[in-house]
C-alpha positions in Angstrom: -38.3 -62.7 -5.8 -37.8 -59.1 -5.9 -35.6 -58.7 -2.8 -32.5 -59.5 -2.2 -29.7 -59.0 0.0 -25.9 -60.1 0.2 -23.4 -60.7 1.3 -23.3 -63.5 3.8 -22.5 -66.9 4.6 -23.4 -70.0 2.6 -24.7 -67.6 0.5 -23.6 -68.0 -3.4 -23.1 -64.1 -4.5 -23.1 -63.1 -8.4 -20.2 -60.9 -10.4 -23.4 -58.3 -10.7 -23.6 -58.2 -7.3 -20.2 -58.1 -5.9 -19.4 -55.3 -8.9 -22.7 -53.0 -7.6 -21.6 -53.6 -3.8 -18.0 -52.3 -4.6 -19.1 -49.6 -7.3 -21.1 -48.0 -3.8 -18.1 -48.2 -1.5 -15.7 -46.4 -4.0 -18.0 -43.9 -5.1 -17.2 -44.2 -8.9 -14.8 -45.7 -11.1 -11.1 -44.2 -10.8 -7.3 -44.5 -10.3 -5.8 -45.6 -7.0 -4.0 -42.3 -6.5 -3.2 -39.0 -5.5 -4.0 -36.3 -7.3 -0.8 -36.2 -10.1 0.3 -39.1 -9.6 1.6 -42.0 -11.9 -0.4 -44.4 -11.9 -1.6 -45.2 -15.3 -0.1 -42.0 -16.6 0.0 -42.3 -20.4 3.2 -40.7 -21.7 5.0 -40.3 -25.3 8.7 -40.3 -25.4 9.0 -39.7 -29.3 9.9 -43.4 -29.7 8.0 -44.3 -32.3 4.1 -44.2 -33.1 3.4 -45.8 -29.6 2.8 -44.5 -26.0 4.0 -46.0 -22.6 1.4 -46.4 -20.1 2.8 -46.7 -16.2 2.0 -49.5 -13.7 -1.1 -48.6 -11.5 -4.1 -49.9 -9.5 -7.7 -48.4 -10.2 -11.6 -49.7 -9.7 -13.6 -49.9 -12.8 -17.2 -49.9 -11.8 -16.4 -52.3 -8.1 -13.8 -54.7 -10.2 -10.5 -54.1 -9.9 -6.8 -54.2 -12.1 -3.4 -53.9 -11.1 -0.7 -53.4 -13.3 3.1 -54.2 -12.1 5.3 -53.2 -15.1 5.3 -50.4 -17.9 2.5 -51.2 -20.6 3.7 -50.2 -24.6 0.5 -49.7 -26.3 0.7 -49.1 -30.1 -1.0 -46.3 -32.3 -2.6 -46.5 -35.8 -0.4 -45.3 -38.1 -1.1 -41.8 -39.1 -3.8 -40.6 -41.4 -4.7 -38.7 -43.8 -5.8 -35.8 -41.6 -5.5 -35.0 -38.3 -7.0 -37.7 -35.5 -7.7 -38.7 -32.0 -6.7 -41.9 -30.2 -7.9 -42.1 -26.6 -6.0 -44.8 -24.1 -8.5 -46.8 -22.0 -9.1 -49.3 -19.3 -11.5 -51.7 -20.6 -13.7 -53.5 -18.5 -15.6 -56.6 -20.5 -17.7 -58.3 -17.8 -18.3 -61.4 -20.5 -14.1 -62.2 -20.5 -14.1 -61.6 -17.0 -11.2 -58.9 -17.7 -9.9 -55.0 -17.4 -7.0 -54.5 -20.1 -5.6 -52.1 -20.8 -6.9 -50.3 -24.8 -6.3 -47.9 -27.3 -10.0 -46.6 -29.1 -9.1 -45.1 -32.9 -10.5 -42.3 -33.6 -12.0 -41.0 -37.2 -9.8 -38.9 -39.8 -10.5 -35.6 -39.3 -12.7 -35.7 -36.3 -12.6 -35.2 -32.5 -11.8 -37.6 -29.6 -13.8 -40.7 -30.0 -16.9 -41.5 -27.5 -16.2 -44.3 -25.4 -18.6 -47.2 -24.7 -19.7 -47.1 -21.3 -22.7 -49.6 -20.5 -24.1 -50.3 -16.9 -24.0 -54.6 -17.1 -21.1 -55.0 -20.7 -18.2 -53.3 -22.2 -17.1 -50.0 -19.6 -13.7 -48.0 -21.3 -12.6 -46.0 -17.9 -10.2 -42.9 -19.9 -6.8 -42.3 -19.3 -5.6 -40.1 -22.2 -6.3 -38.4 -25.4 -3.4 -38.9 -28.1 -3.3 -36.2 -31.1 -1.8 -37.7 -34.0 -1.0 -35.5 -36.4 -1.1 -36.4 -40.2 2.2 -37.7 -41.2 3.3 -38.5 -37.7 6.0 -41.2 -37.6 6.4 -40.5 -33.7 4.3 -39.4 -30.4 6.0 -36.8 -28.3 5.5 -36.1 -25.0 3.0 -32.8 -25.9 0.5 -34.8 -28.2 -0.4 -36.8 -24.7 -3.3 -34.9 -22.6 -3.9 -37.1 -19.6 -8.0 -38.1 -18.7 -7.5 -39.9 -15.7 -10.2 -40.1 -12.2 -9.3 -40.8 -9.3 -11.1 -42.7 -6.4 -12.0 -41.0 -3.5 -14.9 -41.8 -1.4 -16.2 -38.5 0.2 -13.2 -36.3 -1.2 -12.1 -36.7 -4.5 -8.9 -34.9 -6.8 -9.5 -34.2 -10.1 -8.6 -32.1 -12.8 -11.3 -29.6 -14.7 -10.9 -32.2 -17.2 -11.5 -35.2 -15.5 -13.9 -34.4 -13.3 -16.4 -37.8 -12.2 -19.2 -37.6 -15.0 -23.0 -37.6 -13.5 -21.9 -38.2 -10.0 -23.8 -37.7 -7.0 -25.0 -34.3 -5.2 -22.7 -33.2 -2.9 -19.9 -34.8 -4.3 -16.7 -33.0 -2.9 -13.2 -32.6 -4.6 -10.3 -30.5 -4.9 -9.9 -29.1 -8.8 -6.4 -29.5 -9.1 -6.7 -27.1 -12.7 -8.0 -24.1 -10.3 -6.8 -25.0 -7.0 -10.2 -24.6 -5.6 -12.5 -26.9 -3.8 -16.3 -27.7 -5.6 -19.2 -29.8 -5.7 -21.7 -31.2 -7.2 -25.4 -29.2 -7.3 -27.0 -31.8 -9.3 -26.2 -29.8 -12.6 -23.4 -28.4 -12.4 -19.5 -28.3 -10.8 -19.6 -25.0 -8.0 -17.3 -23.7 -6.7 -17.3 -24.8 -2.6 -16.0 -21.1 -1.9 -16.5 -18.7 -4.5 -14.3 -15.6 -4.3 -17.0 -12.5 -4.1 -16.6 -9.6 -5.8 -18.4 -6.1 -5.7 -21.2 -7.5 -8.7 -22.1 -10.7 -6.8 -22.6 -9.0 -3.2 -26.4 -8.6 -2.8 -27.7 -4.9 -1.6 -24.6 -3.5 -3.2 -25.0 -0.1 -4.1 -24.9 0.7 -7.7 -21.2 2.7 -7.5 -18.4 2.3 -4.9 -17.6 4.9 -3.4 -21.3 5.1 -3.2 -22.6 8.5 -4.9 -23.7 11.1 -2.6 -27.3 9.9 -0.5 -28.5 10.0 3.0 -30.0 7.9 5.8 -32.9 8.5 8.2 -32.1 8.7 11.5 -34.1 6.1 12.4 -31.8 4.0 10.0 -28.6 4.5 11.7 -27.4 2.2 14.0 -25.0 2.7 17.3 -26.0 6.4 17.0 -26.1 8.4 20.2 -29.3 8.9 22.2 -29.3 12.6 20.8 -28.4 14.9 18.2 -25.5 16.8 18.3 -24.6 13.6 20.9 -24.0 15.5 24.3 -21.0 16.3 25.8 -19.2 12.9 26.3 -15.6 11.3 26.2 -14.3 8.5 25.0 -11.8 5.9 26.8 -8.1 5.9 25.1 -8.2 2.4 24.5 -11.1 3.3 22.3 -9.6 6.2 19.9 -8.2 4.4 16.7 -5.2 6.5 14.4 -3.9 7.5 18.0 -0.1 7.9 18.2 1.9 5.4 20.2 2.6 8.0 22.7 0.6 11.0 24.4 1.7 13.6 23.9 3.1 12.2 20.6 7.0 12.0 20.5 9.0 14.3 17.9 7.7 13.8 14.5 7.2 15.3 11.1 4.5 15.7 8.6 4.7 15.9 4.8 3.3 19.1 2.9 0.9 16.7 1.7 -0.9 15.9 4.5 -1.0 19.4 6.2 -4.8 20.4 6.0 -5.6 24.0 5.4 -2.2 24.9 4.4 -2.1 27.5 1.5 -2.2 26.7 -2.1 1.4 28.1 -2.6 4.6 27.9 -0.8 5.6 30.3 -0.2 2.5 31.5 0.5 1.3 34.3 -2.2 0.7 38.1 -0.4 -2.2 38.5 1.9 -2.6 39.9 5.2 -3.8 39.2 8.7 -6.0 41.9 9.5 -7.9 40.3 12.4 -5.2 38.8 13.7 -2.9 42.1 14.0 -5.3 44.1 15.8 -6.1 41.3 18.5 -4.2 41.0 21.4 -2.5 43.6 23.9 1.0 43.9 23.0 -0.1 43.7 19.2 -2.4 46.7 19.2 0.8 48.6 20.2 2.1 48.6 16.8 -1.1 49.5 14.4 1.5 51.7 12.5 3.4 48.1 11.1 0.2 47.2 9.5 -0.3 49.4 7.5 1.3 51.0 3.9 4.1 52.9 3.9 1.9 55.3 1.9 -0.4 55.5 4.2 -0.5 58.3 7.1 -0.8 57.0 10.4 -4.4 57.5 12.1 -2.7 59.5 15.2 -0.2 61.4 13.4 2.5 59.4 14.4 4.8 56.1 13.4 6.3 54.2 15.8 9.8 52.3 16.1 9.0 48.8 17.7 11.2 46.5 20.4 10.4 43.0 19.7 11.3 40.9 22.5 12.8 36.9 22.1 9.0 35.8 23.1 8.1 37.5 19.7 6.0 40.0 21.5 6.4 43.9 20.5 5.8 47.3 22.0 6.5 51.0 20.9 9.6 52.6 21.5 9.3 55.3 24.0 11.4 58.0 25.1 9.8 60.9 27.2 10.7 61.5 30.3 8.0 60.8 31.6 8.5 57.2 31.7 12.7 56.9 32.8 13.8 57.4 36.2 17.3 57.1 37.6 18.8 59.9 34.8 22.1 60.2 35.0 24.6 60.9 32.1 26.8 57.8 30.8 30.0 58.4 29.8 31.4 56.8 26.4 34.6 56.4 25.1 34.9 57.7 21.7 37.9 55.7 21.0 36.1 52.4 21.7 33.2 53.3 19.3 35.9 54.3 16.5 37.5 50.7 16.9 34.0 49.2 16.2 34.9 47.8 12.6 32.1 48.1 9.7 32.1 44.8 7.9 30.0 43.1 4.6 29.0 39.8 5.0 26.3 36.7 3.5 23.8 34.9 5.6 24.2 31.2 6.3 22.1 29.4 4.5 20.0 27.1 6.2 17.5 23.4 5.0 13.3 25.2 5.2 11.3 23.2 7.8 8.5 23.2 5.5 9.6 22.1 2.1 13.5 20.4 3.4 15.0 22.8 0.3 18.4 24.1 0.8 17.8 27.9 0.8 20.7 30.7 0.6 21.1 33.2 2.9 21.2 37.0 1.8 24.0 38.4 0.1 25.9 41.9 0.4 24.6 43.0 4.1 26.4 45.7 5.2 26.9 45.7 9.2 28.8 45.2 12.4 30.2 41.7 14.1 28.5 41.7 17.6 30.7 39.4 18.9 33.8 42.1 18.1 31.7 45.2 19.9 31.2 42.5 23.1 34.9 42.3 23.2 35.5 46.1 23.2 33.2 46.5 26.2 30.0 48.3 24.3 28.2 45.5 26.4 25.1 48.2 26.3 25.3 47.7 22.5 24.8 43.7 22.6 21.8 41.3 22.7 22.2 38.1 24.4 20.2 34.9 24.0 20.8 31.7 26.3 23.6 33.8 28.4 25.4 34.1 24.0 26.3 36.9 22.0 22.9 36.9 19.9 22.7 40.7 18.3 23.0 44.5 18.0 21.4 47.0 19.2 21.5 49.0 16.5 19.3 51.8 17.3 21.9 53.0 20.1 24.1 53.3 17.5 23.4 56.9 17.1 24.0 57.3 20.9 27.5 55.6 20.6 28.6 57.9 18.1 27.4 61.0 19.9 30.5 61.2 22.1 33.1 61.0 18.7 30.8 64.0 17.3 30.8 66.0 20.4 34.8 65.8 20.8 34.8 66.5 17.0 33.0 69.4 17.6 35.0 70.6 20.4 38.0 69.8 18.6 37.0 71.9 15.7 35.8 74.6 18.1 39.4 75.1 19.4 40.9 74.9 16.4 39.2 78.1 14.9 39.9 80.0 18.2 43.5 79.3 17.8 42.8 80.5 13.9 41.5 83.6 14.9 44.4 84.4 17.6 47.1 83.6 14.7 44.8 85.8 12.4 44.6 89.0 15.4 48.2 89.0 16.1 
């Protein structure tokens, strides 16, 4: 009969049978066991030319063995070279038995090859032991663990123990890489690959990309036309936005000012265009220029420069006062105005957060002192404070001291000339 089915009742069922019917519902042959686990670890504890072998459960090709108590298995004294031992489950169909084995290897050779038949003897690995020549002991580091484990759809395994010929699309996590993979039909693959800039397909040749260009037709989400017409664009939409609109107080680097000059501070230049734009600065084409230079008209200017930082000649004709009347000053109030030499404050530069000095040596008057002897006329104010001098009044301040000077002097050589007459 070539057909044949099983199990069922009154029905006798062979060894064969039972072991292919289990061999299909675990997959393949493996320890009962999580992925690290104990069971049937192989260790070496330097005890002597033996290793220990832990209790366990696993399926050897649909029978099973359970193991309840440490195992001592002993290895072949050591040779004349250096050798392989490999630890084993071995099934023997014949004595109806899985036992637990140790497989000598040859002198001088690698790991011995296991016997692994379909219907007789099946060794199921659970460790490689190195045994050096010489040996008289097995430590811990000659043991290198071989063990499967079962799983039926998702498996655990090591890059070294990884199922041999299994089915395609078997599934498992590769405990060596920490990465899930399967089985093509050739070949282990990894389940997700990380991609990098050689195995992404229509990747340019360089990244950044070297200069090229696109057709038009090529571009996609372009506007209807070209330069797009006048549009705008919904805030939600603008991305690199501030928080806030208008932005709150904040700085920028000198790095990431665009257009800035190459220097700081920046190297002599001029502004031509800029200078001769504008009304209040075409009133003062004389600061523009050399002091070599003559002036086109014939005539420089002294400027007024207002706290808006705009400018305008200083003019004095009569022909653009009213309201003349003569303004007496008191000459002894301009001679207690009290010459002084002073340094700037330095101050921190907005642009480069340096500490920079102020000027040394200036040579001047304290505004704040002529405030308090009354020369109001001779003060600036900014923000309702004492703020600056008028310094080119100066001149009118000291007019009064020179006039009683002269007048002073004037009688004196009258009464000369009486004392001389008499």
């Amino acid at each position: 009969m070539t057909q044949s089915s099983y199990p069922f009742d009154g029905q006798s069922v062979s060894e064969a049978q039972f072991s292919r019917f289990f061999r299909e519902l675990a997959s393949h042959s493996g320890v009962a066991d999580t992925l690290g686990g104990t069971s049937f670890a192989v260790t070496g504890d330097s005890s002597g030319m033996q290793v220990k072998v832990a209790p366990g459960f696993a399926i050897i090709r649909g029978h099973a063995i359970q193991s309840t108590a440490i195992e001592t298995m002993a290895i072949a004294a050591a040779s004349g070279a250096q050798r392989y031992d490999r630890v084993v489950l071995r099934l023997d169909p014949t004595a109806n038995s899985i036992l637990i084995a140790v497989v000598k290897g040859t002198s001088g050779a690698g790991a011995p090859a296991l016997t692994q038949t379909d219907t007789g003897i099946y060794e199921f690995p659970l460790a490689t032991v190195s045994v050096p020549a010489g040996a008289a002991t097995i430590t811990a580091s000659q043991v290198t663990g071989e063990r499967e484990f079962l799983g039926n759809t998702v498996g655990g395994w090591t890059t070294a123990t990884r199922p041999q010929g299994p089915r395609t699309g078997r599934l498992g996590l590769n405990g060596s890489t920490g990465t899930w993979e399967y089985w093509d039909g050739t070949q282990w693959k990894d389940l997700a690959p990380t991609v990098t800039w050689s195995s992404v397909s229509g990747a340019p040749a360089t990244f950044p990309p070297s200069a090229h260009t696109h057709l038009w037709a090529d571009i996609t989400d372009k506007p209807a036309a070209f330069p797009p017409a006048t549009h705008s664009h919904d805030w939600n939409s603008i991305t690199s936005k501030p928080t806030t609109f208008p932005p709150a107080t904040h700085s920028h680097t000198w790095t990431s000012i665009t257009s800035k000059p190459t220097t700081f501070a920046p190297s002599a230049h001029s502004h031509s265009t800029y200078l001769e734009s504008g009304d209040t600065i075409s009133w003062a084409n004389g600061s523009k220029r050399p002091y070599s230079n003559t002036a086109t008209d014939g005539t420089w200017y002294s400027v007024w420069v207002e706290g808006s930082g705009s400018f305008c000649r200083n003019t004095s004709a009569k022909k653009f006062k009213e309201n003349i009347e003569s303004f007496e000053i008191d000459p002894d109030t301009v001679l207690a105005m009290r010459p002084v030499i002073y340094d700037r404050k330095g101050k921190v530069s907005e642009d480069t957060g340096e500490w920079k000095e102020g000027r040394k040596n200036e040579v001047g008057l304290i505004a704040d002192e002529v405030d308090e002897l009354g020369l109001k006329w001779l003060v600036q104010y900014m923000d309702g404070e004492v703020d600056g001098l008028r310094y080119d009044l100066l001149g009118v301040a000291l007019l009064p001291v020179v006039q009683r000077q002269a007048e002073q002097i004037a009688a004196l050589e009258a009464r000369l000339t009486a004392l001389e007459s008499a």
